[in-house]
C-alpha positions in Angstrom: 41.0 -15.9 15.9 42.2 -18.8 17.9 40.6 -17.2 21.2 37.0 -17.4 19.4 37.6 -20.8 18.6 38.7 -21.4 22.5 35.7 -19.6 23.3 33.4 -21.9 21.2 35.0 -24.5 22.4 34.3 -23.8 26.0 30.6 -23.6 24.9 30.2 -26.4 23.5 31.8 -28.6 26.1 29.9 -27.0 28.8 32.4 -24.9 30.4 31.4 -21.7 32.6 31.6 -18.6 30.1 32.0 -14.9 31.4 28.7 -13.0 31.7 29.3 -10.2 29.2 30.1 -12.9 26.3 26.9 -13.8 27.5 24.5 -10.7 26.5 27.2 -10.5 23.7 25.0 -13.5 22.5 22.0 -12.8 23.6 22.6 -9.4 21.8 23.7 -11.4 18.7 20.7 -13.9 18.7 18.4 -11.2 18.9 19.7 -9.1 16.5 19.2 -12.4 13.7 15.9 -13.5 15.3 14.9 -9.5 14.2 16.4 -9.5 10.8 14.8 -12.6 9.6 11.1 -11.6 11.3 11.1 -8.2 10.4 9.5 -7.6 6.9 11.1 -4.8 5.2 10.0 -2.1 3.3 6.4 -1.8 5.7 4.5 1.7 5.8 1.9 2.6 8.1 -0.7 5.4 6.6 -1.6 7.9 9.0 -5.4 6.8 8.8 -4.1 3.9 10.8 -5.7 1.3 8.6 -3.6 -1.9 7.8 -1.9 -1.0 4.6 1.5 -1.9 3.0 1.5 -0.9 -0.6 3.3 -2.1 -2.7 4.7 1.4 -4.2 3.0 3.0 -7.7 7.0 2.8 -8.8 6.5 -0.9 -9.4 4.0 0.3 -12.0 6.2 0.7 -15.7 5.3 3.5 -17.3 3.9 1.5 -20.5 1.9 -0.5 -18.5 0.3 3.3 -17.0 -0.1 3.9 -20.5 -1.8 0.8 -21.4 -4.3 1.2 -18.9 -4.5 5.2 -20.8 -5.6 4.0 -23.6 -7.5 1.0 -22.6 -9.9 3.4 -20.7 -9.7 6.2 -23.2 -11.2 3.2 -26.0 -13.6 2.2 -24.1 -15.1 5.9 -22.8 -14.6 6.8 -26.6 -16.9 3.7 -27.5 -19.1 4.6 -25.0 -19.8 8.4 -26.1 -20.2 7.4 -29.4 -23.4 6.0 -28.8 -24.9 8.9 -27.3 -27.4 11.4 -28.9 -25.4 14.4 -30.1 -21.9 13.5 -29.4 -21.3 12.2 -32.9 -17.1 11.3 -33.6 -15.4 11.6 -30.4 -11.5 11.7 -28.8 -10.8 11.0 -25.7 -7.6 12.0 -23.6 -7.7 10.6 -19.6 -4.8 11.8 -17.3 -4.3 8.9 -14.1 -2.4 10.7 -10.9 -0.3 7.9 -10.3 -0.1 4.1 -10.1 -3.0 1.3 -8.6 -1.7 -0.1 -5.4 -1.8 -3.3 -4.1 -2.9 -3.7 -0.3 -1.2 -6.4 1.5 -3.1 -8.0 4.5 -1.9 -7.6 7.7 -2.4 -10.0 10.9 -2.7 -7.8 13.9 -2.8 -9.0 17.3 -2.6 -6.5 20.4 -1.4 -7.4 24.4 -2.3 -5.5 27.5 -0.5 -5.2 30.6 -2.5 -4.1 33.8 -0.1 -2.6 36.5 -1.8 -1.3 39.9 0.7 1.3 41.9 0.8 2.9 45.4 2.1 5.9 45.5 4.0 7.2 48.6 0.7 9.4 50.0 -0.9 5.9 50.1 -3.0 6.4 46.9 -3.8 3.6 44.5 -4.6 3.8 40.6 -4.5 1.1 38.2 -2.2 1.4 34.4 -3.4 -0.1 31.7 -0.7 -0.3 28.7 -1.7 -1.6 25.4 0.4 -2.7 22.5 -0.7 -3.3 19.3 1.7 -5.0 16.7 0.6 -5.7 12.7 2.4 -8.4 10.3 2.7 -8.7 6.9 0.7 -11.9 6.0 3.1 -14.3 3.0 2.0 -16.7 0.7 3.9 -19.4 -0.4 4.5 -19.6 -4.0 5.0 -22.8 -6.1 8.4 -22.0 -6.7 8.8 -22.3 -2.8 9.4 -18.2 -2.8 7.1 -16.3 0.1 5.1 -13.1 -1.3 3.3 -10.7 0.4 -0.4 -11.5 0.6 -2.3 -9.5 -1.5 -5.8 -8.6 -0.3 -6.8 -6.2 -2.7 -5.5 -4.3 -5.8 -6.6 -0.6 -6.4 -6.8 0.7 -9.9 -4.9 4.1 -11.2 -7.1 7.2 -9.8 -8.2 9.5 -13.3 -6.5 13.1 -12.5 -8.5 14.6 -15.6 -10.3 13.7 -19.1 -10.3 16.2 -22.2 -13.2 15.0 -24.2 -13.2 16.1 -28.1 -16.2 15.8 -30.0 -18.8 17.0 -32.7 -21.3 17.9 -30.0 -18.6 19.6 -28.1 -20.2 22.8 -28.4 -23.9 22.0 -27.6 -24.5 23.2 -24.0 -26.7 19.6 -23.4 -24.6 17.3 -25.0 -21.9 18.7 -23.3 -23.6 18.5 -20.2 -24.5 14.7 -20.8 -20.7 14.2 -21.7 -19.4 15.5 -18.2 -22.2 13.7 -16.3 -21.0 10.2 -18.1 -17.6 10.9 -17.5 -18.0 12.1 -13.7 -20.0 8.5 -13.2 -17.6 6.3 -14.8 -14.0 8.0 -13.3 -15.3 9.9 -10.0 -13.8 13.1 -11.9 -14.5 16.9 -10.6 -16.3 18.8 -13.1 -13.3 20.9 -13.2 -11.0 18.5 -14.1 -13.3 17.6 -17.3 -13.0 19.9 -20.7 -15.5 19.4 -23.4 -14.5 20.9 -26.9 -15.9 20.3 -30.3 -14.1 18.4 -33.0 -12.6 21.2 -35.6 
């Protein structure tokens, strides 16, 4: 203990330190200067587009069920009104959580080397770095968040449809084309069955 405080000592009065404490704080600086820039957790998608989500996990499973039902009321409300379905149900599946898309800032260097080799020929190398940041907001309560760009809603894994018309061939027909325009849905992943 008392030869780090020597050593500190010597620093601050200007004295000559040894050249290994030296990268041990150059080592040491660097190590903090990453810690604090670095923002952690960060994924990369393999499409290479700029994307940290913020993970489905975040997303309670009442809240999963809120939006359930919420679309389930309002597809039910919807059907009603057309010819043929009469009293409906509604049952809608989602695959996981929405996702929230933080904005990145990216900003890319390039470093142009030109070598000889030893036969006397030339060529030129061209390396390119490209380096992405989370982007933070300041909140009012002087906390940073991550910057938000956009927020994608659950994706529907499949809808059971119950209904009078279930069992009319056109009605049923109308009810998978409605629900395949509002959800994006496979026509495999929609069952129409009439209300017993």
């Amino acid at each position: 203990m008392n030869k780090w405080r020597e050593w500190v000592s010597d620093l601050r009065s200007g004295k000559k330190v040894p050249k290994k404490n030296h990268l041990l704080i150059l080592f040491l600086t660097g190590l903090l200067l990453f810690i604090a820039v670095v923002p952690f957790p960060s994924s990369e998608r393999a499409d290479g587009e700029s994307d940290t989500s913020v993970p489905a996990a975040n997303v309670s499973g009442t809240e999963m069920e809120d939006y359930e039902t919420y679309l389930e009321k309002r597809t039910e409300d919807i059907l009603r009104q057309v010819d043929g379905v009469g009293e409906v149900s509604v049952m809608i599946t989602l695959k996981s959580g929405g996702q929230k898309i933080i904005e990145k800032d990216q900003s890319s260097t390039s470093q142009t080397t030109e070598e000889t080799d030893s036969s006397g020929g030339e060529r030129t190398v061209e390396d390119s770095v490209s380096d992405k940041t989370s982007i933070y907001e300041q909140q009012s309560d002087g906390s940073s968040v991550p910057y938000v760009s956009k927020e994608l809603s659950p994706e529907v894994e499949g809808v059971v449809v119950i209904a009078d018309g279930g069992d009319n061939a056109v009605t049923a027909k109308s009810i998978t084309e409605a629900v395949q325009a509002l959800f994006g849905v496979e026509a495999h992943k929609i069952k129409i069955m009439k209300r017993a």
